[in-house]
C-alpha positions as CSV (number, residue, x, y, z in Angstrom):
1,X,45.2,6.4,-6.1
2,X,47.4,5.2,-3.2
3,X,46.3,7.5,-1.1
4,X,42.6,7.6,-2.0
5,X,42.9,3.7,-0.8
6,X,44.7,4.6,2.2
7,X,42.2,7.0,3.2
8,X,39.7,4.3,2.3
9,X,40.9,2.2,4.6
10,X,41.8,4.7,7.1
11,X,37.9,6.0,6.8
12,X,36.3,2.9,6.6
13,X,38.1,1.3,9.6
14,X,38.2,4.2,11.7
15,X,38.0,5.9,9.3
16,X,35.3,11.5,7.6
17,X,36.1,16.3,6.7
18,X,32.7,18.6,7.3
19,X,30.1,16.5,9.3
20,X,27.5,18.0,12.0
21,X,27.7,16.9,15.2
22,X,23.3,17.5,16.0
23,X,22.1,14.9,18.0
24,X,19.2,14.5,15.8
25,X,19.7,10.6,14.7
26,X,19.0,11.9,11.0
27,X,22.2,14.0,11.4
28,X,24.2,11.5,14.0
29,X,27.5,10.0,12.6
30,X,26.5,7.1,14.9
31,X,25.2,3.5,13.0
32,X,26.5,1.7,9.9
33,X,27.5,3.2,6.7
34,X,28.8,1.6,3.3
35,X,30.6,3.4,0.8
36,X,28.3,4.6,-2.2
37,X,31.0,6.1,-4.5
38,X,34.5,8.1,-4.5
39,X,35.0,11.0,-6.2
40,X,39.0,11.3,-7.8
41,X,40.8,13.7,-9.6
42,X,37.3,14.6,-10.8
43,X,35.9,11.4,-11.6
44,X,33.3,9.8,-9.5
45,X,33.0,5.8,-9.6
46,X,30.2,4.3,-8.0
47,X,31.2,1.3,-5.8
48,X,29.4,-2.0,-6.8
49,X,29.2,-4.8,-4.1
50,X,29.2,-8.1,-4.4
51,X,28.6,-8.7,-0.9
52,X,25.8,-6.6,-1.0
53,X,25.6,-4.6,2.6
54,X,28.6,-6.6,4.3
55,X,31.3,-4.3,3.6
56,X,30.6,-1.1,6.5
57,X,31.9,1.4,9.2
58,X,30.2,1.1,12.5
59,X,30.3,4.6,14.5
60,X,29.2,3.5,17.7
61,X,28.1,6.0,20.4
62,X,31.3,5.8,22.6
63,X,33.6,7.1,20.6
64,X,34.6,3.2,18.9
65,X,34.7,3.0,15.4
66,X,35.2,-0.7,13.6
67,X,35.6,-1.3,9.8
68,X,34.3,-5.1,8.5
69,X,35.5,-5.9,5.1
70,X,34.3,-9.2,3.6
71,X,36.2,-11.1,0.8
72,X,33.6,-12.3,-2.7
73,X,36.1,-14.5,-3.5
74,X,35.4,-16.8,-0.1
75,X,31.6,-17.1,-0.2
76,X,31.5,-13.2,1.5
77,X,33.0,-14.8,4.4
78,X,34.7,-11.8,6.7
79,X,37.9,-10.8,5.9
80,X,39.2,-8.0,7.8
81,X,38.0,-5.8,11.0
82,X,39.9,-2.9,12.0
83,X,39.1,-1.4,15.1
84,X,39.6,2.3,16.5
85,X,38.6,5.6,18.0
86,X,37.3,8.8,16.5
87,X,36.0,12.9,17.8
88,X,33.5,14.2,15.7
89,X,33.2,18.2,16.8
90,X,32.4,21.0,14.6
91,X,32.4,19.3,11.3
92,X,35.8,17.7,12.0
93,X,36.1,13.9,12.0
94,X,39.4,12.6,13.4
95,X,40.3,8.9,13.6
96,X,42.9,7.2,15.6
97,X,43.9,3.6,14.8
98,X,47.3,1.2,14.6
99,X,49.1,3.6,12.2
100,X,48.1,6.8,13.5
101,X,45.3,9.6,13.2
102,X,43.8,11.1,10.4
103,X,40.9,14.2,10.3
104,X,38.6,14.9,7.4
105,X,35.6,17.2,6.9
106,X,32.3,15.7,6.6
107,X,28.4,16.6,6.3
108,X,25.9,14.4,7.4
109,X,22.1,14.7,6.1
110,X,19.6,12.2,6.7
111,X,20.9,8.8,5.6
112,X,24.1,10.3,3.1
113,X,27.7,11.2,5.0
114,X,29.9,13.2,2.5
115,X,33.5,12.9,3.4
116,X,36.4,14.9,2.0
117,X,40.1,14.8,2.7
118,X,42.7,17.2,2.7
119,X,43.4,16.4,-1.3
120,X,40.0,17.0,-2.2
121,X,39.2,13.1,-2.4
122,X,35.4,12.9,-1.7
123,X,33.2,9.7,-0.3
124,X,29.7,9.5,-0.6
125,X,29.3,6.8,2.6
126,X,25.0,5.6,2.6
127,X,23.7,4.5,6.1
128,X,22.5,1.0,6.5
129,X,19.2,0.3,7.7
């Protein structure tokens, strides 16, 4: 579970494994996602939040990549922002932040990003509108 949250984090911040690279904005990795559920040792958990559409990943079109986290306990006030880099080429995300650089597979169809890591951890990330 550690490192499903590290990967999380990693992911979210800069934090995707098979995604398309079409510039077609349906298929673009570029805009604001929010993670829609995590699939772990099999079982899939659908994340709830309580902060409803606060908590997202912002792929912008230069290559910049921030991650803004926002704590219920503190009237959803923001909490954390993690900023970073990331290559997305033939279905190959790679991110590069404080602690280093981490590639994952990831498909992207219409609004739904479907992330994988090298343990067979999967993310279902939804685009914000």
């Amino acid at each position: 579970m550690k490192k499903l949250l590290v990967l999380f984090v990693a992911l979210s911040a800069f934090t995707f494994t098979s995604c398309s690279d079409d510039d077609d904005l349906g298929n673009s990795i570029v805009g604001k996602w929010y993670l829609h559920s995590v699939t772990y040792e099999g079982k899939t958990k659908v994340k709830e939040y309580e902060c409803k559409n606060k908590d997202y990943t912002e792929f912008t079109s230069n290559g910049k990549i921030t991650e803004y986290r926002y704590d219920v306990e503190n009237e959803c006030k923001k909490e954390i922002e993690i900023e970073g880099t990331y290559v997305f080429k033939d279905n190959k995300l790679t991110i590069t932040h404080s602690d280093g650089s981490e590639i994952y597979n990831c498909t992207i169809k219409g609004d739904e990003m479907n992330v994988n890591n090298k343990d067979g951890d999967k993310m279902l990330f939804k685009r914000l509108k």
